[in-house]
N, C-alpha and C positions, 0 to 999 in steps of 0.2 A: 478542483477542476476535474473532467472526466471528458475522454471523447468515448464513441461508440466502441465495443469490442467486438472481434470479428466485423468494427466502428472503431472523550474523554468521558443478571444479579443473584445477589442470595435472596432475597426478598422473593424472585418470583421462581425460585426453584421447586420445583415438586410440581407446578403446576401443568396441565396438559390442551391439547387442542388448539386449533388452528391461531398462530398469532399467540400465542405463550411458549415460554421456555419448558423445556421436556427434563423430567426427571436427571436429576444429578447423575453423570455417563456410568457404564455399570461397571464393575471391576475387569480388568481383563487377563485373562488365562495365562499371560506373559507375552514378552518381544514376538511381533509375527515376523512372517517369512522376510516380510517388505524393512523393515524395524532392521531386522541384524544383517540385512543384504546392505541398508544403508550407512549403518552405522560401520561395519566392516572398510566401505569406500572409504567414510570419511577419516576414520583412522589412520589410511595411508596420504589423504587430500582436508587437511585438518589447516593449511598455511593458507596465514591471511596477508594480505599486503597490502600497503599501502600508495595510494599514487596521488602527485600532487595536482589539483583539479582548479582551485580558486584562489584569492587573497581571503577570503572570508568565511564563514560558516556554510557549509554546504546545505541546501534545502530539500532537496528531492532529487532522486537519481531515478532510470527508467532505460530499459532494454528497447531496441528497434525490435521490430516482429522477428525478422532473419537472427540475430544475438549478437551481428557483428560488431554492432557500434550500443557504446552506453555515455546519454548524458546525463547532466548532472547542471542543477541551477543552483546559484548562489547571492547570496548576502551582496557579494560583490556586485550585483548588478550585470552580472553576464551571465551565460550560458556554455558550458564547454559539451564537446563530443570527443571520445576517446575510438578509436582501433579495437578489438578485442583482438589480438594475436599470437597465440598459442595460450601463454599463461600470462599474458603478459597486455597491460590496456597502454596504447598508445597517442600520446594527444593529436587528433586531427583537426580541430580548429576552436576558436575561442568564438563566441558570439556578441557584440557591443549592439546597443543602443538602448536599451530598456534605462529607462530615468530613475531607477529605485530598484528594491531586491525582486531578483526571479525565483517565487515562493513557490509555484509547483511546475512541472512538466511534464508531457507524455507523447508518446511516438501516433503517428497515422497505426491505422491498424494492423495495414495491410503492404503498405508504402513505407521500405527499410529507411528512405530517403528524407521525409518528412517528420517534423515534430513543431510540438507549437509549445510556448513557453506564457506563465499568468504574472505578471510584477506587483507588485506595488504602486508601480504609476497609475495602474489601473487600464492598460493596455495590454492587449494578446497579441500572439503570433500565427496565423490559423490558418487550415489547408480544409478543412471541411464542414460539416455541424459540428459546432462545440457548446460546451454548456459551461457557465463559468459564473463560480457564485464570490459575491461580496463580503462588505462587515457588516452591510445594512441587512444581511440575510436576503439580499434580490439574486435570483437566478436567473442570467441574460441567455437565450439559446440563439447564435450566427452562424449564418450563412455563411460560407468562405468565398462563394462563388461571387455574391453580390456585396460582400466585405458590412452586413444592416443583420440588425437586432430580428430575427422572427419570432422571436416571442419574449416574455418580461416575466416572472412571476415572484411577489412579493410576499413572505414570507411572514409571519406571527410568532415564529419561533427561532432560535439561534438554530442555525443550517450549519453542519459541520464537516462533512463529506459527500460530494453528489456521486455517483456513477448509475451509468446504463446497464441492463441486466444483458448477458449474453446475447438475446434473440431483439435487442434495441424496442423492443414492447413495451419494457416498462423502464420508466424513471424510478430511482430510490433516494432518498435522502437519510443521512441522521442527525437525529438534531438533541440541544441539551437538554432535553428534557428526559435521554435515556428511551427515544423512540425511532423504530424505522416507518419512514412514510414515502408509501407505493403510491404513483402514477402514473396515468395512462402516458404512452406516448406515439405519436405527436399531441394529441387531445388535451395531453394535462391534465385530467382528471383524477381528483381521490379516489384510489381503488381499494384503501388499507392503511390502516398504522397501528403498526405493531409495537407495544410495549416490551422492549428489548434488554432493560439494563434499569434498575433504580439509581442511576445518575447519568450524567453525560455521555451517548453517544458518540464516539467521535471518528472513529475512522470504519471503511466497508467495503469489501473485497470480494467480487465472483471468482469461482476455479474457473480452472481453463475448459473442462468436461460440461460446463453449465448444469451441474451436479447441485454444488453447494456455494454459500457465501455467506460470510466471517464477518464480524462486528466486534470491534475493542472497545472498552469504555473505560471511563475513570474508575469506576471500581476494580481495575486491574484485570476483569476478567477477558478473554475472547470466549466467545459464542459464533456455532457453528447453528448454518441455516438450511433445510431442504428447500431447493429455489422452488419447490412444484404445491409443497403441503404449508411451506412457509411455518414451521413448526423448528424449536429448537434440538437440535440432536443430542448435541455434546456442548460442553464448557470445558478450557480450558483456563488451568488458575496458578500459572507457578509463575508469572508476573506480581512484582505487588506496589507498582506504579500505572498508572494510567498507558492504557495500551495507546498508542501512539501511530503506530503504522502494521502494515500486515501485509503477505505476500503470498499466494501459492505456487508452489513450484510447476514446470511446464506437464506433469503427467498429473497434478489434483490431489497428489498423495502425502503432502510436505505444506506443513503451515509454516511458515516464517512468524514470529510479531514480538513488538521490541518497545520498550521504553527509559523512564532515566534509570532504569536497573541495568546493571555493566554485565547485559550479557542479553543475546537474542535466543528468542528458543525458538527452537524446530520442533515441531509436533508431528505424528503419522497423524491423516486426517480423518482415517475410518475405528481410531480407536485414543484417542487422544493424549495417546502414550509419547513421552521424552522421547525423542529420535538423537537430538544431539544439542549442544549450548554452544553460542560462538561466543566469546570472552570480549570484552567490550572495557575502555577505561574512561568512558563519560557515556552519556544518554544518548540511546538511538532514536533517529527520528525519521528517517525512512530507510525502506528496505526493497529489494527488487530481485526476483528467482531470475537467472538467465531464460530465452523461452525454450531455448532445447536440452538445456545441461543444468548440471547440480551446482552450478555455480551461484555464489550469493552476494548481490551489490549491494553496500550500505554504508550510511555518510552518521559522524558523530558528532556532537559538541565537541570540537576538537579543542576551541581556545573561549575560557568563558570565565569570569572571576572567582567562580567555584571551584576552578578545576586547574589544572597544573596549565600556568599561562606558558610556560618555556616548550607546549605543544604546538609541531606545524599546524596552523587553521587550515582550512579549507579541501583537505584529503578525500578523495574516494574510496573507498576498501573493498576489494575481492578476497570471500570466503569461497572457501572447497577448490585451491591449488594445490599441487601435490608437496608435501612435504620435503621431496630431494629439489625443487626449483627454484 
């Protein structure tokens, strides 16, 4: 699911020009200024916490524009919103009625107030244009105002992440075939498909600066995009599960992206360097930068037959609280 904002390779490495991957990133001279200003922070703001959100497996967590409230959907067929205050996330209300799990969610752009939530019933919760795609690979785009489908568009390929580009111009998809594919929009037109990844595409993320945007794939890698030349910059590869989710932090400078590896990494975005790892004891499967602070929300397999079932299910976790709180 994706509304408007500001609204799972080596193969093709070395190669160049518009719509391929750009040369393997080049070595760098060491930690920049940005690098040990942040890792300095996080040294003294390295606690992570936990708070209890659902009965069940968390699915997606997501900041309101403002940063003061974050929800979070669940397995359990609800949706909760929490308080951010001080260090501390406080429950403001539970959400009932969806028939089946609430598997993504995301806030109004612009409106701290609003958020709409995608189930498994196969009903949404919606405040304005939303784009919401299936298992049949259909992507519906509604109106909120007149609650009706404005447009349908059916797919030939597994569709695995939608979102809108910064400036709401173009639609992107990824799909498994390890490809991003650009559309006009409103028009829906092919504009581009970019061979991204020699396998599954699966998750795709614009910065906030509408600079750049990120694509993880099951080859473990993320790959960084110029939104303008659409050419790849950098790769980064110290994942070696299937990248799963991805996050920029509110100034563009900070990758988040995480998967069943027990540990999420932070990358600097202008040189693809370790910034920092948050430790993890099952698979992460989304992740969310606060939008003004170094803050980081992100939900795990908390409770799963693989994994130590005497864990609370259904937790939230806040990274980058200070260490004395």
């Amino acid at each position: 699911m994706a509304v408007p904002t500001a609204p799972m390779g080596p193969s093709a490495l070395g190669q160049t020009g518009p719509g391929s991957m750009a040369p393997w990133c080049s070595v760098s001279s060491g930690p920049s200024r940005y690098v040990l200003g942040m890792q300095e922070l996080f040294r003294g703001h390295s606690k992570t916490r936990e708070f209890l959100a659902h009965s069940a497996k968390v699915h997606s967590v997501a900041w309101s524009c403002d940063g003061r409230r974050l929800a979070s959907g669940s397995f359990d067929k609800t949706a909760s919103v929490f308080l951010l205050e001080k260090d501390r996330l406080v429950k403001e209300n539970n959400y009932r009625g969806h028939g089946d799990s609430v598997d993504q969610l995301c806030w109004h752009p612009s409106n701290p107030d609003l958020f709409v939530t995608a189930s498994g019933d196969k009903t949404i919760r919606i405040w304005d244009t939303i784009a919401v795609g299936n298992k049949d690979d259909v992507v519906t785009f509604i109106d909120a105002k007149t609650h009706r489908s404005k447009a349908e568009e059916q797919f030939k390929f597994e569709v695995n992440e939608i979102s809108w580009n910064n400036d709401n111009n173009m639609f992107f998809l990824t799909n498994g075939n390890g490809c991003i594919n650009i559309l006009s929009y409103p028009e829906l037109k092919p504009v581009q498909s970019i061979n991204a990844h020699p396998s599954n595409c699966i998750c795709i993320k614009f910065d906030p600066m509408g600079k750049y945007f990120a694509t993880g794939s099951a080859d473990a890698l993320v790959s960084l995009w110029d939104v303008d030349e659409l050419v790849c910059v950098r790769c980064f590869s110290r994942l070696d599960w299937p990248v799963r989710t991805l996050s920029f932090s509110h100034d563009g400078k900070m990758l988040a992206s995480a998967s069943e590896d027990h540990f999420i990494d932070i990358a600097e975005v202008e040189t693809g360097d370790k910034l920092w790892e948050v430790q993890c004891e099952s698979p992460t499967f989304t992740v969310a930068w606060h939008p003004k602070r170094p803050l980081l929300a992100f939900a795990c397999d908390d409770k799963d037959g693989k994994y130590d079932s005497s864990r609370e299910a259904g937790t939230v976790k806040l990274f980058g609280l200070p260490n004395d709180s």
